[in-house]
N, C-alpha and C positions, 0 to 999 in steps of 0.2 A: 389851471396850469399844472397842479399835483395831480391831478386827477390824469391829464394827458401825459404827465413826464411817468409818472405810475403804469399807464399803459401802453407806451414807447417802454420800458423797460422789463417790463412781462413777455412781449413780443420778441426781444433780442435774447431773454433767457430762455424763452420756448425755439426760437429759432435755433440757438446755441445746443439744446438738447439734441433737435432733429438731426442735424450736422453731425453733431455725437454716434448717434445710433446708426444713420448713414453709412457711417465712414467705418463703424465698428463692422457694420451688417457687411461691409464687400471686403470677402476673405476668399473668397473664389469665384474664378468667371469659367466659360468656354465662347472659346471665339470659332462661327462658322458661317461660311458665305458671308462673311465681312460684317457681322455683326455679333457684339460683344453682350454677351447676359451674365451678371451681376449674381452672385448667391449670400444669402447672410450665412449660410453653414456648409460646410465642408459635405458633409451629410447630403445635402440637400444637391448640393452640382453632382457629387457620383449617381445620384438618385436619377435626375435629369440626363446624364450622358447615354447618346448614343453610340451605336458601332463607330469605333475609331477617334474619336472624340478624343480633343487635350485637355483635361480641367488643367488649369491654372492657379496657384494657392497666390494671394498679392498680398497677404500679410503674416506675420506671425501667431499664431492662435494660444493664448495662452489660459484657459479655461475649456480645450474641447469634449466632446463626449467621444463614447468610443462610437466602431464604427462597422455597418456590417454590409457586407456587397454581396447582393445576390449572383445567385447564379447567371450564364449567359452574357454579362457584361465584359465590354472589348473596351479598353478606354488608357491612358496616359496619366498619370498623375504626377505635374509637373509643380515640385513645392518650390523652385524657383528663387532658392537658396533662402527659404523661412524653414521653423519650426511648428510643429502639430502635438502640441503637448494635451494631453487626455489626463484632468483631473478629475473627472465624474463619469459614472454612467456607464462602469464596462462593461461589453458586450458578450455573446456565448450563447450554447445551445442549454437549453433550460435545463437549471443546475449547474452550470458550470460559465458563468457569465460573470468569466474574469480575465477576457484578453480585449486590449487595446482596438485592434483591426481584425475581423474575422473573414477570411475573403473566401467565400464558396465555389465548391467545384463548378464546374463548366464556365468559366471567367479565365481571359486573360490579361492580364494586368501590368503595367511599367509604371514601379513608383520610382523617381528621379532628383536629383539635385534639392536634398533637403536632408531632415531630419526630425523622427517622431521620439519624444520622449513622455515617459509614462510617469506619471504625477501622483499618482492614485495609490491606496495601501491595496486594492482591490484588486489590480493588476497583477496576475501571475504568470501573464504570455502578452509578450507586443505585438506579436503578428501571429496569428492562428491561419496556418494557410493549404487550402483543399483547391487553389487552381493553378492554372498558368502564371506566374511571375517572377518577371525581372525585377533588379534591384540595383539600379543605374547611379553611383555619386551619392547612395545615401550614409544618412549616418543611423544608425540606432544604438544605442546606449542605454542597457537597464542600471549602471552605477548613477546615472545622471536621474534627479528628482526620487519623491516617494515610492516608493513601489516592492514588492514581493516579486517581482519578476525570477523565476526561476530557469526561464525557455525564453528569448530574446525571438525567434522565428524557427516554429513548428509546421515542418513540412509532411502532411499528409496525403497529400495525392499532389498531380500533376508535374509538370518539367519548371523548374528553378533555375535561372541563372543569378549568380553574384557576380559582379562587373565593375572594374572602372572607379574607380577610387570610394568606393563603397564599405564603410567599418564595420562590423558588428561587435558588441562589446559585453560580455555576462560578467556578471558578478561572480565573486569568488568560487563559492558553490553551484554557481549558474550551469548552463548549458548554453553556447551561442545559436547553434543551430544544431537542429538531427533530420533525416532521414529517416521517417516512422510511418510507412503505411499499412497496407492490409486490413483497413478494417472494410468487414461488410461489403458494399459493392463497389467501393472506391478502386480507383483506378492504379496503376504503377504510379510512382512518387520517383524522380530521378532531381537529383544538385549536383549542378555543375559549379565550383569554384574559378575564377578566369583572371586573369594580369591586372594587376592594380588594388585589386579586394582582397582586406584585412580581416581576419577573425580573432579576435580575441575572449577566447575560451574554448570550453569543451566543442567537439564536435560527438553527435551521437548518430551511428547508421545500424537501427535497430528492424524486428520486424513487430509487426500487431499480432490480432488473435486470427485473422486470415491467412490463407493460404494459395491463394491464385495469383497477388500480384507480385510486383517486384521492388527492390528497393536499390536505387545506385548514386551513390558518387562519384563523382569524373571533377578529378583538380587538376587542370590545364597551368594554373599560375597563382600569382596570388601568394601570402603567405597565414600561417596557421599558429597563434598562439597560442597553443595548447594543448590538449591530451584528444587524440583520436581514439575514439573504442566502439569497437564494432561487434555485434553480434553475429557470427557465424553461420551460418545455411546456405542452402544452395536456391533459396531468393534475394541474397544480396551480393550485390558486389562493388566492388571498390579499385579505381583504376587511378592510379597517380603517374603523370606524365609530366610534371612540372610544378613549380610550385616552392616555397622554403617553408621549412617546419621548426617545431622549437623540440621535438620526438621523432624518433627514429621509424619512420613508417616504411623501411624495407619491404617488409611482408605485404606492402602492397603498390608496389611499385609497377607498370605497365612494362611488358616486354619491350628490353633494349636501354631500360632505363636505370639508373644508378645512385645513390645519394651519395652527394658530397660534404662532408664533416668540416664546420669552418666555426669552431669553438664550440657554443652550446648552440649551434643553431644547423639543419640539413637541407639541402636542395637538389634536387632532384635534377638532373642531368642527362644527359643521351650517353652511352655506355659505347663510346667507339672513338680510337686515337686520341685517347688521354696523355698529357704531357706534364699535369701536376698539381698537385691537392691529394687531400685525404677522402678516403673512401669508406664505406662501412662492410662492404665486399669488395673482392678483386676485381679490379680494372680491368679493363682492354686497350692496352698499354700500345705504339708503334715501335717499330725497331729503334732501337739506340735508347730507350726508356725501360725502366725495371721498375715494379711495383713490387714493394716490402711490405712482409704483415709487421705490423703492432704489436705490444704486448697487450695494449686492451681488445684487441680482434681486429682494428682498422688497418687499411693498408693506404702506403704513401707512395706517389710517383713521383721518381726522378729519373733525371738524365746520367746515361750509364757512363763512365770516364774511361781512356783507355789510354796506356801510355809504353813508350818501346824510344829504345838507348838508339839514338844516329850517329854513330860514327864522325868526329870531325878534324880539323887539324889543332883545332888550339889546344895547350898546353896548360893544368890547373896546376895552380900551388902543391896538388899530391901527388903529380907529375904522371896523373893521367887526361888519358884521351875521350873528350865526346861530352854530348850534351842533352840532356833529359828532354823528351819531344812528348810529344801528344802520340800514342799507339794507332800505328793505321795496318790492318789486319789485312790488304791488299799488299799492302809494303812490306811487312813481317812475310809472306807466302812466297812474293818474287824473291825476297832473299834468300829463302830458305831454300828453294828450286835454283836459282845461284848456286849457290853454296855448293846443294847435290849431284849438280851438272859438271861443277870446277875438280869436283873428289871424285867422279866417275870418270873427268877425262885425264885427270892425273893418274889415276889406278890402271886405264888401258894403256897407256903411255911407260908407264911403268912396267908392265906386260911384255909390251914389243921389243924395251930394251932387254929382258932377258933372254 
């Protein structure tokens, strides 16, 4: 009877393992043609996806490796509101395998509704990135967990969009993201900033040791907490069309556009029949509105006031006549032509009588 209740109980603690491992192992699927595949690693579904392909993250990973996606890969990475935290095993090109995610040129990529945090002392970049991608409702955060993260997402080649309720967040000395291409035979590198994406910290739009591609920023919306600095030449450029900042990034504002001063903080605005707020250059004001400089250089629109005496019958305690009105500059004109008309036909009239 010990002997059997000993091996009824061996069977439900090996069972109980399996279940364990099971359950640990499915941290990613892709679901196609109506059938769902299972992955024990994160690694291991990007590895498997085909063109078009949605991995799917179903749990929170809190022990992953980093992660490297080759070239040519077209695929979804849907974290499905988990986190992908990387405490061992970062990735890179030999000698320098210390970023989180390294994602290779000729790839387009959408990572989406989640968040990767870096765990590792090893870590000195979370995203290393040379292709096409989006960055949909993510979160990244180098204050969050262990790490040396100095560069939050390193954009060296290809088109980048930030989108849609998407944070990025660097450490005090950090850098959240830059704009850093031209090496060797890598392609233009271009980030767009878009409505709803947060950055918090530096922005860098730098160039490399080459000299054929291009380097651009384009901030459509979205806001920026922190120091923009750009390096100058005639392969970068930088076009702000919208957007709020916590720095004054005039200098690189898109024709037609303006920043508007609303404490410590500027946005960028369309530059046509302003009617009020602070500006860091002159407005383009409509009639009936005056824009004033500042003493610290800004200027403020307001509404112009205008005012003229109407004539009336009441009678004031100083025992004059009339009463203080709003000045209408049509009405002040007819008077005045009154007036000129009444003293020219008095004066020919006077005339005739002599």
């Amino acid at each position: 009877m010990k002997k059997a209740l000993a091996t009824i109980l061996a069977l439900v603690m090996a069972l109980g393992l399996t279940t364990a491992a099971w359950a640990d192992g499915e941290v990613a699927e892709i679901t196609k043609d109506g059938a769902t595949t299972k992955y024990a690693t994160l690694a291991e579904a990007i590895t498997a996806a085909s063109d078009g392909d949605t991995i799917v993250l179903t749990a929170d990973v809190n022990n992953g490796d980093g992660i490297v996606v080759t070239s040519g890969k077209n695929f979804t990475l849907d974290f499905a509101g988990h986190t992908y935290t990387i405490t061992q095993h970062v990735v890179g090109s030999t000698g320098t395998e210390n970023q989180c995610f390294q994602l290779l040129k000729g790839s387009t990529i959408t990572m989406k509704n989640g968040a990767i945090v870096a765990n590792s002392t090893g870590a000195l970049m979370m995203i290393q990135n040379y292709c096409n991608l989006t960055l949909d409702n993510m979160k990244l955060d180098a204050t969050a967990g262990n790490n040396n993260v100095g560069y939050v997402v390193s954009n060296n080649c290809g088109k980048v969009v930030i989108t849609n309720g998407t944070t990025i967040t660097a450490k005090t000395t950090g850098v959240a993201f830059d704009v850093y291409g031209g090496f060797q035979n890598y392609g233009d590198v271009s980030v767009t900033l878009e409505a709803g994406a947060t950055v918090n910290g530096k922005v860098e739009v730098a160039r490399g040791t080459g000299t054929q591609n291009k380097n651009t920023l384009t901030v459509t919306g979205g806001t920026v907490n922190g120091e923009l600095v750009v390096t100058e030449n005639e392969k970068t450029e930088v076009a702000i069309t919208g957007g709020t900042f916590s720095t004054d990034v005039t200098e690189y504002l898109a024709e037609g556009k303006i920043l508007q001063k609303n404490g410590d903080t500027y946005t960028a605005v369309t530059n046509s029949a302003i009617t009020s707020g602070t500006y860091t250059s002159e407005p383009t004001v409509p009639s009936g509105y005056k824009a004033t400089k500042n003493d610290d250089g800004t200027w403020t629109v307001s509404k112009v006031s205008y005012y003229y005496y109407q004539p009336t019958t009441d009678t004031k305690t100083t025992d004059t006549k009339g009463s203080p009105k709003t000045f209408d500059a049509g009405i002040a004109l007819y008077v005045g032509m009154a007036l000129t008309s009444a003293a020219g036909v008095a004066f020919v009239g006077k005339k005739r009588e002599d």
